[in-house]
Legacy VTK file of the C-alpha trace (Angstrom):
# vtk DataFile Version 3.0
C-alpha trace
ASCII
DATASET POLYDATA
POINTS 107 float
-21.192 -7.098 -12.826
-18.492 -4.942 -14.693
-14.663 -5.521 -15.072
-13.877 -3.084 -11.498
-16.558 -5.388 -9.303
-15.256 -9.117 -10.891
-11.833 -7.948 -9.477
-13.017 -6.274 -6.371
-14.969 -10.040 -5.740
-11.355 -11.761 -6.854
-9.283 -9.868 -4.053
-12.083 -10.771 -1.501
-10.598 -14.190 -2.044
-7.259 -12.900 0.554
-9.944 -11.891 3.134
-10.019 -12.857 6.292
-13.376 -12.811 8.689
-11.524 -12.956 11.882
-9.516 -9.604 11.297
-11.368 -6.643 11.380
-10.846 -4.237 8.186
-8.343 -1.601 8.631
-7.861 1.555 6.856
-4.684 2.659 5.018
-3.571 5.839 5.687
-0.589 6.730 3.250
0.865 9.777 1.475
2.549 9.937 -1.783
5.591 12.442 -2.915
3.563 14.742 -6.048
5.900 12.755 -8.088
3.728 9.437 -7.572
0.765 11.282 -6.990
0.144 11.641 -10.413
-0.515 7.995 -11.107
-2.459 6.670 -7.958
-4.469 9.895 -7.426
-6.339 8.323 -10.552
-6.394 4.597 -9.489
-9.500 2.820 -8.074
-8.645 0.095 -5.884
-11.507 0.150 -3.638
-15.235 1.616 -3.843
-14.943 3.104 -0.262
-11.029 4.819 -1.245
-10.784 8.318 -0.033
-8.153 10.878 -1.764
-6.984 14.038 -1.712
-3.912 16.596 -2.235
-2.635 18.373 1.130
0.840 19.822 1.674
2.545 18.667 -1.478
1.645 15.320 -0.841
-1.364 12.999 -2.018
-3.754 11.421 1.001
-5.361 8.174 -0.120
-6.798 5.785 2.695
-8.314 2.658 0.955
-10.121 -0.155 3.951
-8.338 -3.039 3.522
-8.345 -6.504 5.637
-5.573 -8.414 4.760
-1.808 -6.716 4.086
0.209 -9.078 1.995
-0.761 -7.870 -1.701
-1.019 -3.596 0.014
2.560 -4.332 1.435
3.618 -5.187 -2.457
1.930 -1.958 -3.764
3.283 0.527 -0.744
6.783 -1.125 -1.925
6.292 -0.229 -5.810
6.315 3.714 -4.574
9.119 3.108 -2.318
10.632 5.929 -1.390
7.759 7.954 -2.495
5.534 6.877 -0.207
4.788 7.035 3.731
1.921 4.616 5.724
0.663 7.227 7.735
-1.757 4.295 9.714
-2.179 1.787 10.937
1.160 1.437 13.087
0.921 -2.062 12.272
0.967 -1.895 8.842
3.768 0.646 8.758
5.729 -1.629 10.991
5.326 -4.512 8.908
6.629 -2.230 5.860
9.621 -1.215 7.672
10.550 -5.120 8.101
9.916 -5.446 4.169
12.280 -2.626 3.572
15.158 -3.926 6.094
15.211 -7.197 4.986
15.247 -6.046 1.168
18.398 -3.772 2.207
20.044 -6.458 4.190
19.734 -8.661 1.106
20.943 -6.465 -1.294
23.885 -5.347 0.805
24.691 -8.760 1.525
24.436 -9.475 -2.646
26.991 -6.475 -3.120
29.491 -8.015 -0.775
29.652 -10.792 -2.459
30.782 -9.253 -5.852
LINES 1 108
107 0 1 2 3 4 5 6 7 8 9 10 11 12 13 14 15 16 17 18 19 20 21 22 23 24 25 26 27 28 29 30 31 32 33 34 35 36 37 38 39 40 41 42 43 44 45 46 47 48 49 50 51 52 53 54 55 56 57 58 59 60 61 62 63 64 65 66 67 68 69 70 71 72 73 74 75 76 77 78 79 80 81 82 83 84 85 86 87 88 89 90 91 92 93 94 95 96 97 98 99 100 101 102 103 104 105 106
């Protein structure tokens, strides 16, 4: 087993056999693109440039640690699909702005 399968078999650990995998849709900014165009994350990833903009879907059956890495690229990404996923994104991104505007009021 090489290092990319020992810790493909350590992120299996946030799977869940009840939810089907989905499949991330997003699109990165070229800016970005530069950096995860070469990144494996999964063996069954998909990639490619279109429009100025990076494609990558990666299957994926539990959120919590993609939601972290779509937030990283913030504002150079987009989730393209699922809505769900995108949705729960959003509610990352509000609540992080609510915080930080509440921090600022503060001062």
């Amino acid at each position: 087993m090489d290092l990319f399968d020992r810790i493909y078999k350590a992120h299996e650990i946030f799977r869940n056999a009840r939810h089907p995998v989905e499949r991330l849709r997003r699109q990165l900014d070229l800016e970005r693109s530069r950096w995860v165009a070469d990144e494996t994350w999964h063996p069954q990833q998909t990639g490619r440039f279109e429009n100025k903009h990076y494609i990558l879907e990666v299957p994926y059956s539990d959120s919590r640690e993609l939601v972290m890495d779509i937030l990283k690229h913030s504002p150079h990404v987009e989730v393209l699909a699922p809505a769900t996923l995108k949705s729960e994104v959003v509610r990352h991104l509000e609540a992080g702005l609510r915080k930080q505007k509440a921090a600022k009021a503060r001062k």
